[in-house]
KOLBA-241698 format. One record per residue (C-alpha): residue in one letter; x, y, z; residue number from 1. Coordinates in steps of 0.5 Angstrom, whole numbers, plus 500, padded with zeros to 3 digits. Layout:
<atoms>
+------+-----+-----+-----+-----+
| type |  xx |  yy |  zz | seq |
+------+-----+-----+-----+-----+
|    A |   X |   Y |   Z | NUM |
...
+------+-----+-----+-----+-----+
</atoms>
This chain:
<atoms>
+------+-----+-----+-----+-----+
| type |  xx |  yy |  zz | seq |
+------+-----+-----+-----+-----+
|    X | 809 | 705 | 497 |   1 |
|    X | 803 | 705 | 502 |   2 |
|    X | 808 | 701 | 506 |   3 |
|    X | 814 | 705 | 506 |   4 |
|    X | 810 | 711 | 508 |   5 |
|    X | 808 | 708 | 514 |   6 |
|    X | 814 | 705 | 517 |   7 |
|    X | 818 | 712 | 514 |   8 |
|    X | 813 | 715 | 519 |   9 |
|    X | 813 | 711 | 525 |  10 |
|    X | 821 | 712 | 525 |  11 |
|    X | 820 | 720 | 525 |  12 |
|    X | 815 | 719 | 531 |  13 |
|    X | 821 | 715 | 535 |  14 |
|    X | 827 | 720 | 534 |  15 |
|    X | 822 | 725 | 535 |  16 |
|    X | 821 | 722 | 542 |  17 |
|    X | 827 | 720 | 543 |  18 |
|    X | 830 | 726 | 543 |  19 |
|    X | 824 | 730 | 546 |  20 |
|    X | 827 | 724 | 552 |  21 |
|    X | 834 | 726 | 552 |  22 |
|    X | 833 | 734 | 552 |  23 |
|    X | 828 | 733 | 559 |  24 |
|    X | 833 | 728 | 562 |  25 |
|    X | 839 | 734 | 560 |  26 |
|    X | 834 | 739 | 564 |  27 |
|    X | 834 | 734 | 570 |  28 |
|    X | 841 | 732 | 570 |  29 |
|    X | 845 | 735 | 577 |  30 |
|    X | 839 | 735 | 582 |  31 |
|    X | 835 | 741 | 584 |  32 |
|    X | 840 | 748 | 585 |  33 |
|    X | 834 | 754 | 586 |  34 |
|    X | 837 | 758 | 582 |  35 |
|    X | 845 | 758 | 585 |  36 |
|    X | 850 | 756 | 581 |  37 |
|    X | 855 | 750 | 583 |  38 |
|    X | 862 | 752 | 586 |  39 |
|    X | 868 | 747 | 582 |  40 |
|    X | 870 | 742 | 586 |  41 |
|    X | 876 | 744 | 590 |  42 |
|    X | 876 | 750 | 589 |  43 |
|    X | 872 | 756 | 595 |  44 |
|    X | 867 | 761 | 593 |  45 |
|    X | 868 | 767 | 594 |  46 |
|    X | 865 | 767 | 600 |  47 |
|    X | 869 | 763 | 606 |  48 |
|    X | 876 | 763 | 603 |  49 |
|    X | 881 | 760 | 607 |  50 |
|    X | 887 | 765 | 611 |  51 |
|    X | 893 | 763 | 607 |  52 |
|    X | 898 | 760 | 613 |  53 |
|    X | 900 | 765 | 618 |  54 |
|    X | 896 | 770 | 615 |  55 |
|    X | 891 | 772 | 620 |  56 |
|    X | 884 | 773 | 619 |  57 |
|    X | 880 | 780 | 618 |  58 |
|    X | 876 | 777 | 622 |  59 |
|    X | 876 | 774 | 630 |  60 |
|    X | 881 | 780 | 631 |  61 |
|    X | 884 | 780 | 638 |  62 |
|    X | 883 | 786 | 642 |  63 |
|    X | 888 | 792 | 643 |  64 |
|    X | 894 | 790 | 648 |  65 |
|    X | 891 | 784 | 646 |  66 |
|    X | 896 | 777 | 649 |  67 |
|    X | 894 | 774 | 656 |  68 |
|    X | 896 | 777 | 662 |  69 |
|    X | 901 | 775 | 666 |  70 |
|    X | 901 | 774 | 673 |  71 |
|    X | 903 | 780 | 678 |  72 |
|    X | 907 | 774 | 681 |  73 |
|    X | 911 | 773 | 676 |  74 |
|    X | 912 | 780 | 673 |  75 |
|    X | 919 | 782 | 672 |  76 |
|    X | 919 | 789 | 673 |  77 |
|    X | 912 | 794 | 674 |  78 |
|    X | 909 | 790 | 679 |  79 |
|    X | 900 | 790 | 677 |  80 |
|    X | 896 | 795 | 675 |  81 |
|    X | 892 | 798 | 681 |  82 |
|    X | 896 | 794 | 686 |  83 |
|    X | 899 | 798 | 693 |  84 |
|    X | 906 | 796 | 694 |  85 |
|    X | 905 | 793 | 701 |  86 |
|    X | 907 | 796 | 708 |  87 |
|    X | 907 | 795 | 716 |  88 |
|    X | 899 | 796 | 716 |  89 |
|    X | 899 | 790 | 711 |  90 |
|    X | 904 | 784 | 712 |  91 |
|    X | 905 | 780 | 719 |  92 |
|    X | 912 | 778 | 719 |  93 |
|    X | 915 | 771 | 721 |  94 |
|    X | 922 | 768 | 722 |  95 |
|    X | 926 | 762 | 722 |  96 |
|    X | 932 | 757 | 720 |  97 |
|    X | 933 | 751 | 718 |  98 |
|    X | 936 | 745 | 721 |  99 |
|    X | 944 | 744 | 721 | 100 |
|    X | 945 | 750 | 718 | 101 |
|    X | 949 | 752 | 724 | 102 |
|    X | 945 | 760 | 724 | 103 |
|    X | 949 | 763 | 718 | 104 |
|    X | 941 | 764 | 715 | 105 |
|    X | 935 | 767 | 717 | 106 |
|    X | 928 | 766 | 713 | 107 |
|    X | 923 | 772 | 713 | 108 |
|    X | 916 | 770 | 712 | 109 |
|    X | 910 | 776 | 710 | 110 |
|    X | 903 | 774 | 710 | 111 |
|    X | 898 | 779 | 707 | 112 |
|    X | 893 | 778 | 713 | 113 |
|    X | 888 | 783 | 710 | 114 |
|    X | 882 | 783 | 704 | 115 |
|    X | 886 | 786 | 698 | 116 |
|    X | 893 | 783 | 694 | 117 |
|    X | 899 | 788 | 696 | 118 |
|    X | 906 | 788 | 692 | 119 |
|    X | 912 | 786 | 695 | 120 |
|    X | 918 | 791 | 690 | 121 |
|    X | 925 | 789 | 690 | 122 |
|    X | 927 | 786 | 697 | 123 |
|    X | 927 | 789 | 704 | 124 |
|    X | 930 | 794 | 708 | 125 |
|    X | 934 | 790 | 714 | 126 |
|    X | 938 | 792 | 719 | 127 |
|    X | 940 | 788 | 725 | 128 |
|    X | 939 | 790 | 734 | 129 |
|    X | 940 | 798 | 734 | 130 |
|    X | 944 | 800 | 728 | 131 |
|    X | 941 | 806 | 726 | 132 |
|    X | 946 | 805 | 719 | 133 |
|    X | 944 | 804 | 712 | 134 |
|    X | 940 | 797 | 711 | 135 |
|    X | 946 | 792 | 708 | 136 |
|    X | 944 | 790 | 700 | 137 |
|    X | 942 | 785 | 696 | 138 |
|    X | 944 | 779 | 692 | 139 |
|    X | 943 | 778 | 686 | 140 |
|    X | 938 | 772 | 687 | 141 |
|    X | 932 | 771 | 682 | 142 |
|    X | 926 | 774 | 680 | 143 |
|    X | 929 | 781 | 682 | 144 |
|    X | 923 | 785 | 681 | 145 |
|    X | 917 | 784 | 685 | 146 |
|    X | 912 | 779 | 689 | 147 |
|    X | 905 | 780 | 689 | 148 |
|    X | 901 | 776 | 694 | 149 |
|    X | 893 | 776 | 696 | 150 |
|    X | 890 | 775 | 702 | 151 |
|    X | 894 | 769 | 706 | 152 |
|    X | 899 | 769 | 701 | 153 |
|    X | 906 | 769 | 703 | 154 |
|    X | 913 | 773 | 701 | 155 |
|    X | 920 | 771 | 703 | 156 |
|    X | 926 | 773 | 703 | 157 |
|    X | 933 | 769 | 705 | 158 |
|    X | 938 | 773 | 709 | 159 |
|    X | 946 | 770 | 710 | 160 |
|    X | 948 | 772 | 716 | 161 |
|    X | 956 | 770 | 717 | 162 |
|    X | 961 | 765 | 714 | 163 |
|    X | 964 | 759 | 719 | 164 |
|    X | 970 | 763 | 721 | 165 |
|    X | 968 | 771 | 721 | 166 |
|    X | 967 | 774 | 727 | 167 |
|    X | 961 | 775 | 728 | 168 |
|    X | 956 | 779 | 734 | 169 |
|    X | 950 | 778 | 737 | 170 |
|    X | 943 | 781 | 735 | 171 |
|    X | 936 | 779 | 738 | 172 |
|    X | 932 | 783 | 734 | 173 |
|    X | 932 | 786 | 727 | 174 |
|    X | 928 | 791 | 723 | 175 |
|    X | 924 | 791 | 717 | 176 |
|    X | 923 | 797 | 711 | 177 |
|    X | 919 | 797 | 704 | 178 |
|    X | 920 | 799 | 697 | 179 |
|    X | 916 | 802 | 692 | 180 |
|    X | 916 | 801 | 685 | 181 |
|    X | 923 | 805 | 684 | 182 |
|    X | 929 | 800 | 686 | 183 |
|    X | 932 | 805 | 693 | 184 |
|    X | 926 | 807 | 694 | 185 |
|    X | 923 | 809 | 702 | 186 |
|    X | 931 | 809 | 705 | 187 |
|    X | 929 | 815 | 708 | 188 |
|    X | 923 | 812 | 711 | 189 |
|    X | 923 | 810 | 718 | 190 |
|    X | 924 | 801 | 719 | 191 |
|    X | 920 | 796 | 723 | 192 |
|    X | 922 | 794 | 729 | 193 |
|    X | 921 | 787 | 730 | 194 |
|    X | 922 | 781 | 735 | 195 |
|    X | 926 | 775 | 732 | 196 |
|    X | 922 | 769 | 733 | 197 |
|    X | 922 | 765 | 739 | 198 |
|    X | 924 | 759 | 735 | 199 |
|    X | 930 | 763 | 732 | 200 |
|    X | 932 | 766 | 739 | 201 |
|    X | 939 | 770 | 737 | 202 |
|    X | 943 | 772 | 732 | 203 |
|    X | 950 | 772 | 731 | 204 |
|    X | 951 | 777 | 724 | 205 |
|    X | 958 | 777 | 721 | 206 |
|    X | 962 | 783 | 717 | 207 |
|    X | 958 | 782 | 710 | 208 |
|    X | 950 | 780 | 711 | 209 |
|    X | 945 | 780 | 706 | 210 |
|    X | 938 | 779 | 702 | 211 |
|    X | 936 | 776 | 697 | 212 |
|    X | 930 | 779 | 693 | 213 |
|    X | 923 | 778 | 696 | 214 |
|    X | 920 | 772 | 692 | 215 |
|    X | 913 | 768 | 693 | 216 |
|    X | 916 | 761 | 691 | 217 |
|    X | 921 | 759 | 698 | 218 |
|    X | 924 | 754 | 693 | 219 |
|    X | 927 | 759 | 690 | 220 |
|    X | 929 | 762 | 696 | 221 |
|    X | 933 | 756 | 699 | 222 |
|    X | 936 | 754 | 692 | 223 |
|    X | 939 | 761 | 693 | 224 |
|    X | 942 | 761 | 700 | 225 |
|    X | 944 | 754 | 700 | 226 |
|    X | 946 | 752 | 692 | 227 |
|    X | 949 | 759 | 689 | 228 |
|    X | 955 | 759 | 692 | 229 |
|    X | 954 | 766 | 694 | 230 |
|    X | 953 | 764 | 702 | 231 |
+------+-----+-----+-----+-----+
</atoms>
């Protein structure tokens, strides 16, 4: 019997143990947490939860009148804030022609030859040698709206003068007038008289000239005068 008991005895003493063992291993089990309770996988706490998709964040909201600003040279009707439309006292004013062209289109260069940018709005006022009358019109070539150039930037127009076949006249000089914001504006104004180049010389000028819209890509200009159709 004396027997018994002590084996009896022993073995209470191992479960007792064992399961001492099993209940500190339990305690132990996850890693240390301080105190903070664990976030089921895959699954966002409270805080940090995803945007659902295009839906925006409350957070990094963009400014009032938020967007980029385009740029005044590409605008496609107001022209820049704070920006004067051009006038004499700001632009030099330069003319050519292109070769094998026989004459029938001029090229109106202006340079912004000060420190501030200026806006060139619509197109220009042109009459050719002492005609007092209104400025002849304007194609509807593109951008129509406004070109705005920094210090030495440069604005062109293109101007058609005859087709083969009109009769035409001769004219060695020219005058140049400028638009504010509203399309027809200044017509009251009095123009610019100014010398064609000595590259260009003279002028032979048809029944119907024309101008195209300032714009600061000559490309653009040229595309226009020669590929439109329209000259």
């Amino acid at each position: 019997m004396r027997t018994v008991r002590k084996s009896w005895t022993t073995y209470t003493l191992g479960v007792a143990a064992i399961a001492a063992l099993l209940l500190s291993t339990a305690c132990d089990s996850g890693g240390t947490d301080n105190g903070k309770s664990p976030t089921a996988s895959g699954t966002p706490g409270a805080t940090g939860s995803p945007t659902p998709s295009g839906t925006p964040s409350t957070t990094g909201t963009a400014p009032a009148g938020g967007g980029g600003t385009a740029s005044p040279s590409q605008s496609q009707g107001g022209g820049s804030t704070g920006i004067a439309a051009c006038n004499d006292n700001d632009l030099s004013i330069d003319t050519s022609g292109w070769r094998q062209d026989s004459g029938r289109h001029l090229l109106i260069t202006a340079t912004n030859f000060t420190d501030k940018a200026c806006t060139l709005y619509h197109y220009p006022y042109v009459r050719f040698g002492t005609d007092i009358g209104a400025p002849f019109g304007a194609a509807e070539s593109k951008p129509r709206a406004v070109a705005t150039i920094g210090p030495k930037e440069k604005a062109y127009a293109g101007v058609f003068l005859f087709k083969a076949g009109q009769q035409t006249w001769t004219a060695t000089s020219f005058s140049l007038g400028y638009q504010d914001r509203a399309l027809d504006s200044n017509k009251d104004v009095a123009p610019l008289d100014i010398r064609l180049s000595d590259e260009v010389g003279s002028l032979s000028v048809g029944p119907s000239p024309w101008v195209t819209y300032w714009n600061t890509d000559l490309r653009a200009v040229e595309d226009f005068l020669f590929r439109s159709g329209k000259s």
